[in-house]
C-alpha positions in Angstrom: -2.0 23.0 1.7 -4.2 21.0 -0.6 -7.5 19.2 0.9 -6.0 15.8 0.0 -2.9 16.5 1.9 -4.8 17.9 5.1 -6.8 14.5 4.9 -3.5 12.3 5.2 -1.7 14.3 7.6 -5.3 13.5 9.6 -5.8 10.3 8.9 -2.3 9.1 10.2 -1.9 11.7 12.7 -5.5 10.2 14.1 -4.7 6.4 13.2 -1.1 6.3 12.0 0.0 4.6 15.7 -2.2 1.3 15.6 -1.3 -1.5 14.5 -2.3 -4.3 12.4 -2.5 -7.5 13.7 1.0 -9.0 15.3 3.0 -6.3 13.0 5.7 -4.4 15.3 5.7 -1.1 13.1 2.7 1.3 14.0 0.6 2.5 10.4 2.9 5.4 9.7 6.5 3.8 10.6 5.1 1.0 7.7 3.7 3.7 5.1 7.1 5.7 5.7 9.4 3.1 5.1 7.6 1.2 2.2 7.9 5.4 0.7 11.5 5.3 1.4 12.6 2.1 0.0 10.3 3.3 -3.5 12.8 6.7 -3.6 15.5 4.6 -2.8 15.0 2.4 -5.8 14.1 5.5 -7.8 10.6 5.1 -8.2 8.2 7.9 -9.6 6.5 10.2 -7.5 3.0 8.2 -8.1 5.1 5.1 -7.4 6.6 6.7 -4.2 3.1 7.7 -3.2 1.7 4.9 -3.5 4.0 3.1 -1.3 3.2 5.5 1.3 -0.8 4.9 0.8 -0.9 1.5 0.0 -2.7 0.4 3.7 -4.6 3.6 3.9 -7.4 1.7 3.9 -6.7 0.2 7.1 -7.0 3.3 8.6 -9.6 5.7 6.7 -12.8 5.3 8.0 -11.8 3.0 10.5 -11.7 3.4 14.3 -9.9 -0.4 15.4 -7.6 -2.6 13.2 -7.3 -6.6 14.1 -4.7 -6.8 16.8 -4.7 -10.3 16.7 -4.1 -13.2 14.4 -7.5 -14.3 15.2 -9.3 -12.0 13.4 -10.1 -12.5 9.4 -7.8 -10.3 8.3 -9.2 -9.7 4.6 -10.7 -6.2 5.4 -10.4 -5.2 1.7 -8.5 -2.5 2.6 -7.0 -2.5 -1.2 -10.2 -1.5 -2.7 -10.9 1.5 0.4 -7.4 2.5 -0.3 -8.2 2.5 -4.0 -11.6 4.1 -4.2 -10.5 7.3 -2.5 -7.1 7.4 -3.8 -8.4 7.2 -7.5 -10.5 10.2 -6.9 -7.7 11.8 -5.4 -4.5 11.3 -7.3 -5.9 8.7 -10.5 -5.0 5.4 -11.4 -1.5 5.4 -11.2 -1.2 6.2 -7.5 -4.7 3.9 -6.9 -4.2 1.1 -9.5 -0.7 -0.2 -7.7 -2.4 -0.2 -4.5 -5.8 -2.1 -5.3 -3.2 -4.7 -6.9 -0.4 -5.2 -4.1 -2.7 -8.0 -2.4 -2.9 -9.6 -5.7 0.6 -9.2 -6.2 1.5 -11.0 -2.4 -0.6 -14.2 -4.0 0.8 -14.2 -7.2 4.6 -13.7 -5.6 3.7 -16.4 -2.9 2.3 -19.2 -6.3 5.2 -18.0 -8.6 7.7 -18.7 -5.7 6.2 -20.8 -2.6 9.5 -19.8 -0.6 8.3 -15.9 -1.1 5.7 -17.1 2.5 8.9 -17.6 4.2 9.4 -13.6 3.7 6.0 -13.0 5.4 5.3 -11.4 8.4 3.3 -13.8 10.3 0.2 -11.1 10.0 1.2 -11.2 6.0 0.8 -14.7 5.7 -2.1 -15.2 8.2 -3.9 -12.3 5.6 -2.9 -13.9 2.3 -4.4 -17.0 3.6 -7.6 -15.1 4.2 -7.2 -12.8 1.2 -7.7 -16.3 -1.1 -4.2 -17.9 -0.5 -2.3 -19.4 -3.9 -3.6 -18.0 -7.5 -5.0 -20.4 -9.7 -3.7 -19.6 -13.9 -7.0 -17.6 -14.8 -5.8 -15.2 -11.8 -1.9 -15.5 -12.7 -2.8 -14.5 -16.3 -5.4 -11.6 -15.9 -2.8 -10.0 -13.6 0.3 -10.5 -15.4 -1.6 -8.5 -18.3 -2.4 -5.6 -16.0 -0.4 -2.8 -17.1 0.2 -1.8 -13.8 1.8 -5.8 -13.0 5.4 -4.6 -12.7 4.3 -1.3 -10.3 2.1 -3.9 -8.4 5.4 -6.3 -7.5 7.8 -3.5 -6.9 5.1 -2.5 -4.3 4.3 -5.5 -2.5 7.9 -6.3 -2.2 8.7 -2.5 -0.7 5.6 -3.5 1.4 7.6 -6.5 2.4 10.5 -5.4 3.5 8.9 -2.3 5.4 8.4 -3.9 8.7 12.1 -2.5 10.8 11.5 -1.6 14.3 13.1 1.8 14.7 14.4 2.6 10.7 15.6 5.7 10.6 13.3 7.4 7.5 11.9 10.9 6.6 8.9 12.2 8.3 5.5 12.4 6.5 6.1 16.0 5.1 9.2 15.1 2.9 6.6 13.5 0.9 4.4 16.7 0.3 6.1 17.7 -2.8 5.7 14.6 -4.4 2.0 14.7 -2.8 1.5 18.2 -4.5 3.5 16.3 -8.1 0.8 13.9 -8.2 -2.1 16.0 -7.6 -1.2 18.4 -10.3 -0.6 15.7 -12.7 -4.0 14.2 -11.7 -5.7 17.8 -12.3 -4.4 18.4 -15.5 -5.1 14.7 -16.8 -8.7 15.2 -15.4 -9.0 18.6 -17.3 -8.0 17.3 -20.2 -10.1 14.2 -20.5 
């Protein structure tokens, strides 16, 4: 199995039972069904992976998460997430993650009944992660050619919170791990 892969199967069998602030699905219940809803809706493999990575950064490095709604919740987690998955599987896997808090605040402006869909642990963090987007911010990400991965994320993200869903285990996603990481090889060789 590739490094990469070794790393994740780690990382959440290590971390992948906390939880983040009042959230009722451990780490790995969210990242699996956030993955399952993307290959539901027929997302690409980099989508799908993504979706299953997006909090990574929670959890990498990491030996607590905020179990409270106390806590400031803005732990940047999108850019620790991004960082090592851009060295590892390139920008589309990385750029859809570092964006999906972005995306929550520009949902949440474009559509102030999008809170009512929050998690109260989503909305306590979009408060703390800079709240409503003023039109500077709604522009520069609206012109992000990853905008339209970005939404499709957050809103998988969203919706990823059941208590006991009934989703594939962490190695169905290994082939589109091992898609992902060969595409990201050859677009590094050739660059």
């Amino acid at each position: 199995m590739h490094p990469s892969i070794d790393i994740i199967v780690e990382t959440f069998s290590q971390k992948g039972k906390l939880r983040y602030g009042h959230e009722q699905v451990t780490q790995l219940e969210h990242a699996l069904q956030s993955a399952s809803l993307a290959e539901k809706d027929h997302a690409p493999d980099q989508l799908v992976v993504a979706a299953l990575l997006h909090d990574i950064g929670h959890i990498l490095n990491r030996d607590q998460l905020p179990v409270g709604l106390n806590a400031d919740l803005h732990d940047m987690h999108e850019e620790i997430g991004y960082r090592w998955l851009m060295t590892t599987f390139g920008m589309d896997v990385a750029e859809p993650v570092r964006l999906h808090v972005v995306a929550k605040r520009y949902l949440c402006t474009k559509d102030p009944s999008y809170m009512g869909k929050l998690t109260p642990t989503s909305l306590k963090s979009f408060h703390d992660q800079g709240g409503m987007m003023d039109h500077e911010e709604q522009e520069a990400f609206e012109f992000n050619p990853y905008f339209e991965d970005a939404l499709s994320l957050r809103k998988w993200d969203d919706l990823a919170k059941e208590i006991d869903a009934d989703v594939n285990g962490l190695e169905h996603y290994f082939p589109c791990f091992s898609n992902c990481l060969a595409d990201h090889a050859e677009s590094e060789g050739n660059s």
